[in-house]
C-alpha positions in Angstrom: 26.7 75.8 -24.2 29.9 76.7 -24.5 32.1 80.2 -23.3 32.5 81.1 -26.9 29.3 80.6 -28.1 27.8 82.5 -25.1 30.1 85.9 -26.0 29.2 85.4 -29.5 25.8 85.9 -28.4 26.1 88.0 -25.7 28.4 90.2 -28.4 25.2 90.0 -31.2 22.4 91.1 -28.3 24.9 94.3 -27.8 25.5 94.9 -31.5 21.7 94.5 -32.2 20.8 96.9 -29.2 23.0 99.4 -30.0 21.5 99.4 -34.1 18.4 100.1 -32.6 19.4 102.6 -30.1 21.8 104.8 -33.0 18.4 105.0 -35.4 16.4 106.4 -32.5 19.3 108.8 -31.4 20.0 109.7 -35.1 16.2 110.3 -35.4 15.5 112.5 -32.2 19.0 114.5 -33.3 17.3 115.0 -37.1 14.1 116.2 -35.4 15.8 119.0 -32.9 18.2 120.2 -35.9 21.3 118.8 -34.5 24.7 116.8 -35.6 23.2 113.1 -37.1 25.1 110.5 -36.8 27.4 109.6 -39.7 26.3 107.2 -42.5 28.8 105.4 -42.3 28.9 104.7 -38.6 25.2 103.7 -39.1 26.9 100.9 -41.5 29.6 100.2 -39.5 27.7 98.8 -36.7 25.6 97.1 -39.3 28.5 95.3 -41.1 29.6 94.2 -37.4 26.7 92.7 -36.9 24.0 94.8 -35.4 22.1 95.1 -39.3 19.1 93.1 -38.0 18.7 96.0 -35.0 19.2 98.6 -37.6 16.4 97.9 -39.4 14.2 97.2 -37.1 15.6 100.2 -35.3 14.6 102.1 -38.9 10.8 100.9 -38.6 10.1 101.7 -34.9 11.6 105.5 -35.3 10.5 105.7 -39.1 13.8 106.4 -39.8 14.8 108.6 -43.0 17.6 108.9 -45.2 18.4 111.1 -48.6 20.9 108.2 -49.8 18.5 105.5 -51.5 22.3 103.0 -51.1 21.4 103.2 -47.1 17.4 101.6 -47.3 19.1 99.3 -49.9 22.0 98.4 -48.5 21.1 97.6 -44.8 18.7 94.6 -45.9 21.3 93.0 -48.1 23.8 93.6 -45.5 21.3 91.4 -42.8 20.7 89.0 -45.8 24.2 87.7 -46.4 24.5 88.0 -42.5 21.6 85.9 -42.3 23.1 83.6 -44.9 27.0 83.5 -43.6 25.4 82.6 -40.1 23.3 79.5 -41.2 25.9 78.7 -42.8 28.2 78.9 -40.0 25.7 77.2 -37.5 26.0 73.7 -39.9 29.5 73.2 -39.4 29.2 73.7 -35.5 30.0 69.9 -34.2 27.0 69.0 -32.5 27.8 67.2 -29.2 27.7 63.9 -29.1 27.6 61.5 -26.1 27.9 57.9 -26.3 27.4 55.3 -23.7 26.9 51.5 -23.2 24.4 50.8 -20.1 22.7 47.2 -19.0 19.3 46.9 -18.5 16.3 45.0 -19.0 18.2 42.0 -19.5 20.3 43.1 -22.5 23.3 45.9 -23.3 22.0 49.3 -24.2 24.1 50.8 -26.4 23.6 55.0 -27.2 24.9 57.5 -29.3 23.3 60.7 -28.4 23.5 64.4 -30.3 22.3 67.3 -28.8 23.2 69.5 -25.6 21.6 67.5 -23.2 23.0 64.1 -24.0 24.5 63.0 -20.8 21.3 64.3 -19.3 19.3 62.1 -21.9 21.4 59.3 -21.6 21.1 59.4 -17.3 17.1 59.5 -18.4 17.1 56.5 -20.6 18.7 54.6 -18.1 16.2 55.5 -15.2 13.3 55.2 -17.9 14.4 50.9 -18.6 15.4 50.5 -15.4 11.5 51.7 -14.2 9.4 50.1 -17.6 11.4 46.6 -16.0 10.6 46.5 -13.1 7.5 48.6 -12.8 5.3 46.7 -15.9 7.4 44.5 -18.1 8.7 42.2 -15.6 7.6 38.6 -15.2 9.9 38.2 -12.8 10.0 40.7 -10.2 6.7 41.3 -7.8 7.0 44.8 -8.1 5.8 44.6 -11.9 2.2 45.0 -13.4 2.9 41.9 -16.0 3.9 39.4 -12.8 1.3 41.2 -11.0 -1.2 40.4 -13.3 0.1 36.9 -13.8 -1.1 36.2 -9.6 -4.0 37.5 -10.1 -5.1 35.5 -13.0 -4.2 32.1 -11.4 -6.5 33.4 -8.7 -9.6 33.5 -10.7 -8.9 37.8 -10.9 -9.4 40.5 -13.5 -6.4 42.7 -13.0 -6.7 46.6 -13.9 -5.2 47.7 -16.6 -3.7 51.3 -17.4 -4.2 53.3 -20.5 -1.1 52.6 -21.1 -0.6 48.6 -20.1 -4.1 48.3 -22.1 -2.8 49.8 -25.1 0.2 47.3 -25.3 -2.0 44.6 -24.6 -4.3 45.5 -27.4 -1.2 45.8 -29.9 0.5 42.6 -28.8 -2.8 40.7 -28.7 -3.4 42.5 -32.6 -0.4 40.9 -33.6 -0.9 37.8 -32.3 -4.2 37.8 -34.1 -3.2 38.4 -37.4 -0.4 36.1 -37.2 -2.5 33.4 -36.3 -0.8 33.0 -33.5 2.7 32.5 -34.8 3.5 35.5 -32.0 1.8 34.8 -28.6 2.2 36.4 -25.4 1.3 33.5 -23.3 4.4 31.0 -24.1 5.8 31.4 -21.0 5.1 27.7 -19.5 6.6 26.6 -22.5 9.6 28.8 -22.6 10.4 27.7 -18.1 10.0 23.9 -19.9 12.9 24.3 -22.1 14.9 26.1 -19.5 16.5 28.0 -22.1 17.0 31.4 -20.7 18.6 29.2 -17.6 21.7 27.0 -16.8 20.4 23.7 -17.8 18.5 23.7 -20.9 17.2 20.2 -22.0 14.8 18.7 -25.1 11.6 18.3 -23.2 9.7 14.9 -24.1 6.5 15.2 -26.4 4.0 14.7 -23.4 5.9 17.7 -21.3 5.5 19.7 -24.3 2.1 18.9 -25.1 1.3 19.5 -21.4 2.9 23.0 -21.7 1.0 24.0 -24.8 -2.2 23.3 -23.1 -1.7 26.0 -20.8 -1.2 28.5 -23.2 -3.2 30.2 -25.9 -3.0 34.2 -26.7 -6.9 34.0 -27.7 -7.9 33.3 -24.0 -7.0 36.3 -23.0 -9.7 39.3 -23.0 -9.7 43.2 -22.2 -12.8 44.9 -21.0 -14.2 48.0 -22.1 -13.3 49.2 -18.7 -9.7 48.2 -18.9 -10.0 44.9 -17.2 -7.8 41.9 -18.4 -9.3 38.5 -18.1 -8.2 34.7 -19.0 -10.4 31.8 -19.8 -7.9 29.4 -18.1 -6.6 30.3 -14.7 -2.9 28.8 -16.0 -2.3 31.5 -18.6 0.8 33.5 -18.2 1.5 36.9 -20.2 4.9 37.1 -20.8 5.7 40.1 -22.4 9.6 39.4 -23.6 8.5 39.2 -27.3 7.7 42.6 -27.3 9.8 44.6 -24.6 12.4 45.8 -26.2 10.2 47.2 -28.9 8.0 49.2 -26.1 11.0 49.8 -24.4 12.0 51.7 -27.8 9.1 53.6 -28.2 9.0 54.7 -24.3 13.1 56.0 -25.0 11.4 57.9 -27.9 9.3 59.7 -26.0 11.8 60.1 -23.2 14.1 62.3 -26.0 11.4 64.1 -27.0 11.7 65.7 -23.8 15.6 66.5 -24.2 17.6 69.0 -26.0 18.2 65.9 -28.2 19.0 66.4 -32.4 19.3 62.8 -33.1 20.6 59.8 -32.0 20.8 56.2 -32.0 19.6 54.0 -29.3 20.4 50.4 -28.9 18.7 47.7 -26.5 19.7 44.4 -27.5 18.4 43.4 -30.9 16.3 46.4 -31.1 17.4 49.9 -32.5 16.0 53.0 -32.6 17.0 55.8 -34.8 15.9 59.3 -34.2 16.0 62.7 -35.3 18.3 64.3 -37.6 22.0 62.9 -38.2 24.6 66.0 -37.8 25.3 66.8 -41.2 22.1 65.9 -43.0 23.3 61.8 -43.9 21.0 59.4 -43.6 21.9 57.1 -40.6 23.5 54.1 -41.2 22.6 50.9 -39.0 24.5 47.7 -39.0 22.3 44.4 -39.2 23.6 41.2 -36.7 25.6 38.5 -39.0 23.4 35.8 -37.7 26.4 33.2 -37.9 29.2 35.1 -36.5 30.3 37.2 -33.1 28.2 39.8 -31.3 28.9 43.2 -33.9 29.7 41.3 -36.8 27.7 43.0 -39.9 25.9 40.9 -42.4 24.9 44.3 -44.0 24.7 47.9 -43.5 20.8 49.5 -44.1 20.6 53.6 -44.5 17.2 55.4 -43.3 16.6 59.1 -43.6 13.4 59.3 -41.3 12.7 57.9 -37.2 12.6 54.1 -37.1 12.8 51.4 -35.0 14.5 48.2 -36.4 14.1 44.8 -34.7 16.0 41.9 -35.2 14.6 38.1 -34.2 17.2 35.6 -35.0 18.3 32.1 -34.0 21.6 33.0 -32.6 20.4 35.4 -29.8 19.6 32.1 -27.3 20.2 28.8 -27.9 21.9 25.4 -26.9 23.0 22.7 -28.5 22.6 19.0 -27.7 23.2 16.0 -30.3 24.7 18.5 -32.8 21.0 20.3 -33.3 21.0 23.9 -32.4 17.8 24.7 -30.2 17.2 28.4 -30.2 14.4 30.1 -27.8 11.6 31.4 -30.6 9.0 28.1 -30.4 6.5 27.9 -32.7 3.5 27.7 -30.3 1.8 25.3 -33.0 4.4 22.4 -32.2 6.1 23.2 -28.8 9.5 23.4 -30.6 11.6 25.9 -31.7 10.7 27.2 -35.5 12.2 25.6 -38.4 11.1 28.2 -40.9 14.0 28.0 -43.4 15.1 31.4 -41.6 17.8 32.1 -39.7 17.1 35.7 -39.1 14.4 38.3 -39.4 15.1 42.4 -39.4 11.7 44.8 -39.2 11.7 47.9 -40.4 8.6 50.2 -38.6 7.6 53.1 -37.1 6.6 51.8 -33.8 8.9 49.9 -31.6 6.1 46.9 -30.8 5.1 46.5 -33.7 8.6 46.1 -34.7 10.1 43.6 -32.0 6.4 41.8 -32.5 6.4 41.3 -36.1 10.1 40.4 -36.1 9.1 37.0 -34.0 5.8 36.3 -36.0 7.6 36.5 -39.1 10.6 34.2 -38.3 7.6 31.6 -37.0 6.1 32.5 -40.2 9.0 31.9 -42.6 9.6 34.6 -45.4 6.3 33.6 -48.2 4.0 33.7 -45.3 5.7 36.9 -43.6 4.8 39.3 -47.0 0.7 40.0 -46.2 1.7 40.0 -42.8 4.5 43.1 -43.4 1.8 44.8 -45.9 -0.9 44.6 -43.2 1.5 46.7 -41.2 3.2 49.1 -43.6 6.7 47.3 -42.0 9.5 46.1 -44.1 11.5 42.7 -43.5 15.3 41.3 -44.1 15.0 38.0 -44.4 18.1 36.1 -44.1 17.5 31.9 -44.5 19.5 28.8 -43.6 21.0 28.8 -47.2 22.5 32.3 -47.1 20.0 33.9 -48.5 18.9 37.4 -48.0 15.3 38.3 -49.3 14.3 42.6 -49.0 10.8 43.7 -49.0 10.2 46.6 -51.8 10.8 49.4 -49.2 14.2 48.5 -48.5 15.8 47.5 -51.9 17.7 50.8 -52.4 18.6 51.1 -48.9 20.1 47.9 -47.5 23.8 47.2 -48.7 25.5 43.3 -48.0 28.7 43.3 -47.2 29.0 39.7 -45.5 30.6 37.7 -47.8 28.8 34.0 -48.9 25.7 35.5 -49.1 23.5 36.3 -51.7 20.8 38.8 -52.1 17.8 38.3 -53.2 14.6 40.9 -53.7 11.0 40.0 -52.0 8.2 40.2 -54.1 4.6 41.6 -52.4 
C-alpha cells in the first residue's frame, strides 16, 4: 500500500471520527442549554469528508435539527461521496508484477495484478517446483508418480492421496471416454522414441509392437480405499499429458490465497486466466502459430470468466529424419506419432486437467471425432489442420479472432 493511499485513509478515519464526535458534542451542548455548534461547521466537516460519520453520528445521539436542508442534505452529500470515491477507486492502477520463471520442464510465464504479486509470484514458483518433484515426477525418486511406478513393477499397490486419487480418477475418465486416444501409461513407448532426449530415432515395428504391449490405461485400477493397482507389473503412469493442466489448477488455488485481482499464468502450452482484468476487459490470450517461432500468434481468443486453455500441437517436440517430421503425441493404437489431419489442438475449460487431457485426446482424435468428446465435457476446441484450416466449437465463434495470415477459418458444427 502505498504512503499516499495510507494518509488518504488515515485522513478519512479522522474526518469520520470527528463527524461522529461534533453530533454527540452538539447534542450534549443542546441538552444543557449551551452554544451548538454551527450548521454550517456540521457541513463543513461533511463536505470534507467525514459525511458518513455524521450520519451515523446523527443516529447514535438521535441527533435533531429545525432545518429539514440538514437531514436532507447530509445523505446526498455521503451519496455523491460514495459515488466520486468508487469512481476514483477504478482509475487507481492496480499493481502489476510480471515474471518469467522455469519449472517443471517448461517456461512459466506470469502477469500478476493485485498487491501481493511478487509475493504470489515467489508462491507459484515454490508451489511447481514442489507438485514436480513431490507427485508429478517420473523421474526423480522423491516423487509419488515414480514412486508408484517401483512399486508396481514389484507386484505393489501404492497408496494414494485424496488428492493423487483424484487426478488419477480424472486422467483415467479421460482416457476412458476417449477410448484411449489419451493414456497415462505410454511411457515405454515415449523412452523408445527417445524423443524428449538427444538421439531420437524411428523405432522398427517389432520394438514398437514390443512397447505397446506394456502399456494399456485400462490395466490400471483404484481401490475404494485409495489403492492403485496394475494388471501387468510393466505398466508405467506417466503423468506428462496432464501436468501442466494440474499444475494450473494447483496455481489457482495458490492465488486464491493472495491479495491477487487477476492475472495470467503461463506454463508452457498451458494458460490460465484468472480473476478480473484491471479495467473490466475481457482478457485477451494469444494462441501458438503452430508453424512459426515460439510467440508467434495464429490468433487472439478474448474470455471474460476463469479459464484454463491448453494447447497440444505438433511443433512442441519433434525430429525430423528422411524429411518426415515425427512429433512426441503417439497414437497408442499404432505406436506412432498421430496423423490426424491436425496440426494443433487449443481447449477451452474450467479445470486445468481436463484441459491439458482433452487437448491430447483430441489431436489423437482428429477434429469430427473430437466434437462428442468436447460436449461430453462442456470444453471448447481450436482446431487448426495440416491444410490451414482453423475449425471453432460454437462456444468460441464470437470470441476467437485470426490474425495469421494463410489461414482460413472455419466454424465446428456439434
Amino acid at each position: 500500500m502505498g504512503a499516499g493511499l495510507k494518509l488518504g485513509i488515515v485522513y478519512l478515519i479522522i474526518l469520520n471520527l470527528a463527524g461522529i464526535l461534533s453530533m454527540g458534542m452538539d447534542k450534549q451542548r443542546a441538552k444543557k442549554g449551551a452554544w451548538r455548534i454551527p450548521e454550517r461547521t456540521l457541513f463543513l466537516i461533511a463536505l470534507l469528508g467525514g459525511s458518513l460519520g455524521s450520519i451515523l453520528g446523527m443516529q447514535l445521539f438521535r441527533h435533531k435539527t429545525r432545518h429539514k436542508q440538514f437531514v436532507i442534505g447530509m445523505p446526498i452529500i455521503a451519496i455523491l461521496q460514495i459515488v466520486l470515491f468508487v469512481v476514483l477507486s477504478s482509475r487507481i492502477p492496480v499493481k502489476e508484477t510480471t515474471r518469467t520463471d522455469f519449472s517443471m520442464g517448461t517456461v512459466i510465464s506470469e502477469v500478476i495484478y493485485g498487491a501481493e504479486g511478487q509475493a504470489a509470484a515467489d508462491s507459484i514458483r515454490q508451489y511447481l517446483t514442489d507438485l514436480e518433484s513431490q507427485h508429478l515426477s517420473w523421474r526423480m525418486d522423491t516423487a509419488a508418480v515414480a514412486q508408484w511406478n517401483q512399486e508396481l513393477a514389484q507386484g505393489g499397490s501404492p497408496s494414494l492421496t485424496l488428492e493423487q486419487q483424484q487426478w488419477l480418477e480424472d486422467s483415467l475418465g479421460i482416457c476412458t471416454a476417449s477410448d484411449g486416444a489419451l493414456d497415462i501409461t505410454l511411457h515405454p513407448l515415449i523412452a523408445l522414441w527417445g524423443i524428449e532426449g538427444e538421439h531420437p530415432s524411428v523405432p522398427d515395428a517389432d520394438a514398437i509392437q514390443q512397447a505397446l504391449e506394456q502399456t494399456g490405461y485400462e490395466r490400471l485400477h483404484i481401490s475404494e480405499d485409495g489403492k492403485l493397482y496394475a494388471d501387468q507389473e510393466s505398466c508405467t503412469i506417466d503423468l506428462g499429458s496432464v501436468g501442466k493442466g494440474i499444475a494450473a489448477d494447483e496455481v489457482r488455488s495458490c492465488l486464491e490465497q493472495q491479495r491477487i485481482s487477476g492475472a495470467v499464468i503461463s506454463i508452457g502450452g498451458t494458460i490460465l486466466v484468472y480473476g478480473d482484468k484491471p479495467g473490466g476487459d475481457g482478457w485477451q490470450v494469444g494462441i501458438q502459430h503452430p508453424r512459426e517461432g515460439q510467440g508467434s500468434v495464429l490468433g487472439v481468443l478474448t474470455v471474460d470468466q476463469e479459464v484454463i486453455i491448453s494447447t497440444s500441437g505438433d511443433y512442441e517436440k519433434y525430429f525430423m529424419e528422411d524429411g518426415i517430421r515425427y512429433h512426441h503425441i503417439f497414437d497408442p493404437a499404432t505406436g506412432r506419432p498421430a496423423d490426424s489431419g491436425l496440426v494443433s489442438v487449443t481447449v477451452v475449460s474450467e479445470r486445468g486437467i481436463i484441459s491439458d487431457g482433452l487437448s491430447t485426446a483430441c489431436f489423437v482424435l482428429g477434429y469430427e471425432e473430437s466434437l462428442p468428446l468436447l460436449e461430453q465435457y462442456g470444453a471448447e476446441g481450436i482446431f487448426v489442420t495440416s491444410d490451414r484450416k482453423v475449425y471453432l466449437t460454437e462456444g468460441l465463434q464470437d470470441s476467437f479472432t485470426l490474425t495469421a495470415p494463410g489461414y482460413e477459418q472455419m466454424d465446428a458444427q456439434r
